[in-house]
N, CA, C and O of each residue as an XYZ file, in Angstrom:
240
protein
N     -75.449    -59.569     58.256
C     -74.151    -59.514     58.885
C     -73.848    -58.111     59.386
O     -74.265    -57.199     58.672
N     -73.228    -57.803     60.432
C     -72.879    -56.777     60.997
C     -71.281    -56.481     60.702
O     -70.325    -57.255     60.651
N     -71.348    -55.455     60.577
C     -69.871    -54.599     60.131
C     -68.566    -54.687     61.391
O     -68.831    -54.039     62.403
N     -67.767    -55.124     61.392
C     -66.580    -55.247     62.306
C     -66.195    -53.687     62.582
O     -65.545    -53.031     61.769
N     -66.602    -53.241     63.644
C     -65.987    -51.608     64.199
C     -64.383    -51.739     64.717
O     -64.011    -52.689     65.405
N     -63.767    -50.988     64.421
C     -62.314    -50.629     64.995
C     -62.505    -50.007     65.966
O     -63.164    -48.985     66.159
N     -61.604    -50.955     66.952
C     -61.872    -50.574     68.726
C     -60.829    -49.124     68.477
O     -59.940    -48.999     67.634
N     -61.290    -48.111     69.523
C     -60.986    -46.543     69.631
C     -59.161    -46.908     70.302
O     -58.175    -46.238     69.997
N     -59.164    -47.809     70.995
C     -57.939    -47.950     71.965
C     -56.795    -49.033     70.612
O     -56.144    -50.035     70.910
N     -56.887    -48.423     69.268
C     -56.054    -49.083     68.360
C     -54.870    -48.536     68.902
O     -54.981    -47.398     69.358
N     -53.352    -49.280     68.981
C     -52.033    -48.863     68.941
C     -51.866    -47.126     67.969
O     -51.168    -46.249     68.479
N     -52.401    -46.933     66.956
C     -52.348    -46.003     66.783
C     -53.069    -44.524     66.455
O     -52.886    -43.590     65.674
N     -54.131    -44.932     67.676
C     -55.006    -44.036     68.284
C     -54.898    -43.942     69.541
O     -55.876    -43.405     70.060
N     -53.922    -44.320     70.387
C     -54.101    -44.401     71.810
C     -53.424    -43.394     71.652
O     -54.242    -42.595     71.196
N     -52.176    -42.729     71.742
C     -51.312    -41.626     71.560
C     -51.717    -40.469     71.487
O     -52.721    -40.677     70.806
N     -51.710    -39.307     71.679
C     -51.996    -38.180     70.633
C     -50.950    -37.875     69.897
O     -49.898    -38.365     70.307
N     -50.901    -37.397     69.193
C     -49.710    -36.772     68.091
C     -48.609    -36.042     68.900
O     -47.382    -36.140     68.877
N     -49.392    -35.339     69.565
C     -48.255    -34.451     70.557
C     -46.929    -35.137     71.839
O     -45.863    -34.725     72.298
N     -47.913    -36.546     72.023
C     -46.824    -37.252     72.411
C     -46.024    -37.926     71.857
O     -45.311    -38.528     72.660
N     -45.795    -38.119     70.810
C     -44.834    -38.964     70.043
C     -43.892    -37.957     69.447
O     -43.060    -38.171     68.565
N     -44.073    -37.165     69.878
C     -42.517    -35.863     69.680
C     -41.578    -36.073     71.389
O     -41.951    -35.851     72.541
N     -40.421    -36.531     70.887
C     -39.817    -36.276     72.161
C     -39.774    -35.133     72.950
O     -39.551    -34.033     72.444
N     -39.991    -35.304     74.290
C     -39.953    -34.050     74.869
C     -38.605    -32.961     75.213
O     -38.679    -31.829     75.691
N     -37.374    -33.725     74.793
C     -36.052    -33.155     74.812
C     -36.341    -32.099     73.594
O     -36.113    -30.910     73.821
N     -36.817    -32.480     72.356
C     -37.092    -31.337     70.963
C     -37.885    -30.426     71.457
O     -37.622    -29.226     71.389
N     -38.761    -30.822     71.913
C     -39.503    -29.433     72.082
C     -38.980    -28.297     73.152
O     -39.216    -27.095     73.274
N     -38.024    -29.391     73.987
C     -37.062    -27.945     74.668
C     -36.347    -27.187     73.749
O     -36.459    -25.996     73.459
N     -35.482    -28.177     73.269
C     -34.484    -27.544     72.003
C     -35.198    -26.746     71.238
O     -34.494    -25.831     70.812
N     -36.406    -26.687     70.841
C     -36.922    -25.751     69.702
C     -37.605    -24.517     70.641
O     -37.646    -23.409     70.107
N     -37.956    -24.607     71.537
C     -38.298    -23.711     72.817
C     -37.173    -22.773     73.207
O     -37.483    -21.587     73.329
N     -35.782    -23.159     73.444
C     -34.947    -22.660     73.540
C     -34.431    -21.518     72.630
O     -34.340    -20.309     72.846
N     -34.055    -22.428     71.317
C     -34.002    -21.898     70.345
C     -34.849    -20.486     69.529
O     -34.405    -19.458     69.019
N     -35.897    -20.888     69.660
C     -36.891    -19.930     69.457
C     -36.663    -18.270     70.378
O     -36.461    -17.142     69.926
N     -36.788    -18.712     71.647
C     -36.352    -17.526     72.885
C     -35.237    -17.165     72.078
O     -35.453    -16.351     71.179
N     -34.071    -17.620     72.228
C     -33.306    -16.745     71.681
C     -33.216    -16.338     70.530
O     -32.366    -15.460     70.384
N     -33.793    -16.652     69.596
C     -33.974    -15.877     68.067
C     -34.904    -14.681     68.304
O     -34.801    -13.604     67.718
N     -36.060    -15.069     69.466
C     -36.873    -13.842     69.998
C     -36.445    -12.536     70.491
O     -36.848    -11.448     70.079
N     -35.448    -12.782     71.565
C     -34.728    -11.790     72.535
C     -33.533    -11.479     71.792
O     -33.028    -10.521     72.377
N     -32.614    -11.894     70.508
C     -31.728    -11.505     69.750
C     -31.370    -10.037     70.143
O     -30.596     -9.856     71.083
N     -31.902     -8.981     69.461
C     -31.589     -7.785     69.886
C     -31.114     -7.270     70.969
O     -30.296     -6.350     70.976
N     -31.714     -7.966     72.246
C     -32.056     -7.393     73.438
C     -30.267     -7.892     73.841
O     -29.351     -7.073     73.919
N     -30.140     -9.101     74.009
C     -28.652     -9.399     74.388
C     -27.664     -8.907     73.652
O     -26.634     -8.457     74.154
N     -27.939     -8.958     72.164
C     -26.555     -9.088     71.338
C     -26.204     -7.884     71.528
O     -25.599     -7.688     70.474
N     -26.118     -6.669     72.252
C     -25.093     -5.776     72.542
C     -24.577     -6.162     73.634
O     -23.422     -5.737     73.680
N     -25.002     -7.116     75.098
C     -24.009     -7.856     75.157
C     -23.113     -8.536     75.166
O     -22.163     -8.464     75.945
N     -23.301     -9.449     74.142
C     -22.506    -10.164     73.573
C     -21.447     -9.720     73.013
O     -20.271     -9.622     73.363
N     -22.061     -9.452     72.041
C     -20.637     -8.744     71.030
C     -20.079     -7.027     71.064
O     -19.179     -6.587     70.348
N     -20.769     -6.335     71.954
C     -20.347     -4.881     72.210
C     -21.556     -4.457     70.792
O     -22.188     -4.894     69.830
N     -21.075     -2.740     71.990
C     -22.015     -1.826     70.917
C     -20.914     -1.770     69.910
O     -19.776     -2.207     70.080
N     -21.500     -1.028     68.562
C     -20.503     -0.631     67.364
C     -21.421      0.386     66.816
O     -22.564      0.616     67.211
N     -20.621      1.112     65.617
C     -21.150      2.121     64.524
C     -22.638      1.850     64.662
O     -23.551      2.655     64.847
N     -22.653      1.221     64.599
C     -24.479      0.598     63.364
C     -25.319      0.851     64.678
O     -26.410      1.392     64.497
N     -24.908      0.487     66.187
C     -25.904      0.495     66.768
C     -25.980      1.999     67.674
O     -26.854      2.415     68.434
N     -24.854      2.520     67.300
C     -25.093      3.960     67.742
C     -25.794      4.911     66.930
O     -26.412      5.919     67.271
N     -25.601      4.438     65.847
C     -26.574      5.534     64.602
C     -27.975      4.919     64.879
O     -29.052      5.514     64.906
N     -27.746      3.709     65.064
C     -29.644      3.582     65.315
C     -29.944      4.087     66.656
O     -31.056      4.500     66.985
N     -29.067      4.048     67.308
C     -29.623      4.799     68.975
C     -30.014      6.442     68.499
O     -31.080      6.855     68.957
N     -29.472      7.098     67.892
C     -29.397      8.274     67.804
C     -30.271      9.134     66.420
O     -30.623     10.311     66.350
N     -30.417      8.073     65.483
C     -31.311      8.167     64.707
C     -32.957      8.119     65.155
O     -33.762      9.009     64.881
N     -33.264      6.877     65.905
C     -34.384      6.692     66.151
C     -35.215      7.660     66.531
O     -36.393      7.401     66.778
């Protein structure tokens, strides 16, 4: 008797992993990420310079 092989095109082998993440999350975490990255760079726009970031300007 010969062994029954599992066809390659099973429901859950056709996919890769990477597609079954919605692609809206991976913006959101893309997004997210950038700005936890660039933090520094804006947040004296944001919220103004203060104390803390003039002593580090002037310290450095």
């Amino acid at each position: 008797m010969q062994d029954q092989a599992v066809p390659i095109s099973s429901p859950d082998r056709s996919r890769p992993h990477a597609r079954r993440i919605p692609s809206v999350l991976i913006y959101v975490g893309f997004a997210a990420l950038s700005t936890l990255a660039t933090f520094p760079a804006w947040r004296v726009y944001a919220f103004g310079l203060n104390l803390d970031d003039l002593l580090r300007l002037r310290c450095f």
